[in-house]
C-alpha positions as CSV (number, residue, x, y, z in Angstrom):
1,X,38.8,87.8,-70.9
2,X,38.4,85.3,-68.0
3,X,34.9,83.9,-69.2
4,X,36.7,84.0,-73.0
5,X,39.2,81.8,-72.3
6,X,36.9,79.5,-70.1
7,X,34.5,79.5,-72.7
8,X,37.5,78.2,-75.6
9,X,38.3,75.4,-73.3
10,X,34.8,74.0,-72.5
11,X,34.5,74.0,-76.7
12,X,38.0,72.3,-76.9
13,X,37.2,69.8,-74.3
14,X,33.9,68.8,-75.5
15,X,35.5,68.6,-78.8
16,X,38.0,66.3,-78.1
17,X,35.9,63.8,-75.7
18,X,33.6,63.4,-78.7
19,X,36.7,62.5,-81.0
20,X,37.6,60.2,-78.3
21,X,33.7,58.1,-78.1
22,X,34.6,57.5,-81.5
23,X,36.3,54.0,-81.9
24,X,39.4,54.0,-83.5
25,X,38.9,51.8,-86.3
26,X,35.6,53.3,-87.0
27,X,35.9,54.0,-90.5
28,X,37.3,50.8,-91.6
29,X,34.2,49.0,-89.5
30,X,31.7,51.5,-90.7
31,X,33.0,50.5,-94.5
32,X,32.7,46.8,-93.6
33,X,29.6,46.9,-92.5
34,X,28.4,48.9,-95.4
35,X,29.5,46.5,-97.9
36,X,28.1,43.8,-95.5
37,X,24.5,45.5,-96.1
38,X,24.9,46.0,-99.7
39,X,25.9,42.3,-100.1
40,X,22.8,41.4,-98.3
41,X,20.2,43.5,-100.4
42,X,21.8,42.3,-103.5
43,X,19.6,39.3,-104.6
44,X,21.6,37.8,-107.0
45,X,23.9,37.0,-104.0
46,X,23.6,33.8,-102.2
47,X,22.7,34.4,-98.4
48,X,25.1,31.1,-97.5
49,X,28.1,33.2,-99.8
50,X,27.4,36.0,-97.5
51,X,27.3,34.1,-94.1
52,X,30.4,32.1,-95.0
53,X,32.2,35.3,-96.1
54,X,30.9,38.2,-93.3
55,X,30.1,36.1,-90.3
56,X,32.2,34.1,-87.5
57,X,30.2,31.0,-86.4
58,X,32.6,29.6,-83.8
59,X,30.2,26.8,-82.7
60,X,29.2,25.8,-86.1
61,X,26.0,23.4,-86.4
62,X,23.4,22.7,-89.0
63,X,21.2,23.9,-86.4
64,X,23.1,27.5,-86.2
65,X,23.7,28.1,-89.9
66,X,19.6,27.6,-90.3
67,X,19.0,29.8,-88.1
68,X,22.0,32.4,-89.7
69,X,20.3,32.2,-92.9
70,X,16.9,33.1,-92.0
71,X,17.8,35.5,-89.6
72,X,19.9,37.5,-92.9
73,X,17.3,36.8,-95.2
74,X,14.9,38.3,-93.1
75,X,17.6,41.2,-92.8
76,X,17.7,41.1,-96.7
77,X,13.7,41.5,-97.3
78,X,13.9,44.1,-94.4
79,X,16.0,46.0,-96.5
80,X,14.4,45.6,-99.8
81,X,12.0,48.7,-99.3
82,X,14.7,51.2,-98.4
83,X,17.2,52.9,-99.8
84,X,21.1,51.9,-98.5
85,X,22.4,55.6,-98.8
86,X,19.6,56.6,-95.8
87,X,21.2,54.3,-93.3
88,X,23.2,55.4,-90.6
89,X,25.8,53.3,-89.0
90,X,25.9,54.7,-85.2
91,X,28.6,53.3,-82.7
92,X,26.9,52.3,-79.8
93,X,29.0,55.6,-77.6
94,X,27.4,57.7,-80.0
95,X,23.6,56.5,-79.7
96,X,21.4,58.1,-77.0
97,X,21.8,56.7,-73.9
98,X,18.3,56.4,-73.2
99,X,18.4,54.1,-76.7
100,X,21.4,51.9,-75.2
101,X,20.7,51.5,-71.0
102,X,18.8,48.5,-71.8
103,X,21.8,47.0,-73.6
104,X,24.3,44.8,-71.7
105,X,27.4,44.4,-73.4
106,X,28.9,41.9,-71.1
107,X,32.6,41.5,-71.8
108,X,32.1,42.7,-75.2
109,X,34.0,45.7,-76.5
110,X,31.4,48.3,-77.3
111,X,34.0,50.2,-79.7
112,X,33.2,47.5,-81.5
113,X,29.0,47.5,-81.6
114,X,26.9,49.2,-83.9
115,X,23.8,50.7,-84.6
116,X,21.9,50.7,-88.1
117,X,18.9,53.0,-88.6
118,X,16.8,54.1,-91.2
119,X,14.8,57.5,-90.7
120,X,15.9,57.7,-87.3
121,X,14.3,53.7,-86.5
122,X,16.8,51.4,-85.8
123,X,16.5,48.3,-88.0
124,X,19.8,45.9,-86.8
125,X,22.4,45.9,-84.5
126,X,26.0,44.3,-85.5
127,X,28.7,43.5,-83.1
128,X,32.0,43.1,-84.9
129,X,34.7,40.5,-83.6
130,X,37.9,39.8,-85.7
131,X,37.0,41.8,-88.5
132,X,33.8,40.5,-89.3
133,X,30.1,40.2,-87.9
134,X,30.3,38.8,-84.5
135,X,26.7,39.1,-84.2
136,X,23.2,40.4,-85.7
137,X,21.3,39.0,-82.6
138,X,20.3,40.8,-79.8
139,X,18.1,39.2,-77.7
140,X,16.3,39.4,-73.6
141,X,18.6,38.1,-70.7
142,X,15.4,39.5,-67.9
143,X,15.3,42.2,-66.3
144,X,14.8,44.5,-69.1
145,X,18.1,44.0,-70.1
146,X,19.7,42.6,-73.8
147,X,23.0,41.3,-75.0
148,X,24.7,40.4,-78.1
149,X,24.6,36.4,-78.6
150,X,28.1,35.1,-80.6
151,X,27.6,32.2,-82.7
């Protein structure tokens, strides 16, 4: 009876500490971020429409929107040649850790990072700040580590 009842509360714990890595506005990001992708693959949308209307750019330049729009429409032929309903949308406490250790996510709140793949590959990661894409751009601070760059 003892082993029983330790038994029921290992599966209860475990239960509830994986309802708790789950970020608490995870499906209202996960729907964002959805509609965010199937903005992007939709050609008949204008990538500046979907920059000015998804993304924060708090240090707004000629020089950083350039850069935005080639960065989605790479995004955008990337995701061309698959099909939307096949990507996951992973919260960075859900991904492996092995996937993640090489991530530093600074003072950023990783309830709020997100991991796209496609057949188990990622393809993009999105930080979300203020209800819309903080960032798409991961990139190498040394020592095998990377961080999310804000705009």
């Amino acid at each position: 009876m003892k082993v029983l009842i330790s038994f029921l509360l290992l599966i209860l714990s475990t239960s509830l500490r994986a309802q708790e890595s789950i970020p608490k506005d995870y499906n209202k990001d996960i729907r964002y971020i959805q509609s965010f992708i199937a903005d992007l693959s939709d050609e008949n949308k204008a990538i500046d429409i979907i920059l000015s209307q998804y993304l924060i750019v708090e240090n707004p330049s000629d020089e950083i929107y350039d850069y935005l729009e080639v960065s989605l429409q790479e995004v955008r032929i990337n995701l061309m040649a698959k099909n939307l309903k096949e990507i996951e949308y992973i919260p960075y406490n859900k991904m492996p850790k092995k996937e993640i250790r090489d991530i530093d996510p600074e003072d950023l709140d990783t309830d709020n990072m997100y991991f796209l793949q496609y057949r188990k590959r990622q393809m993009l990661a999105v930080y979300l700040e203020n209800d819309k894409v903080g960032s798409l751009t991961l990139v190498s601070k040394g020592n095998n580590l990377a961080h999310f760059v804000l705009y």
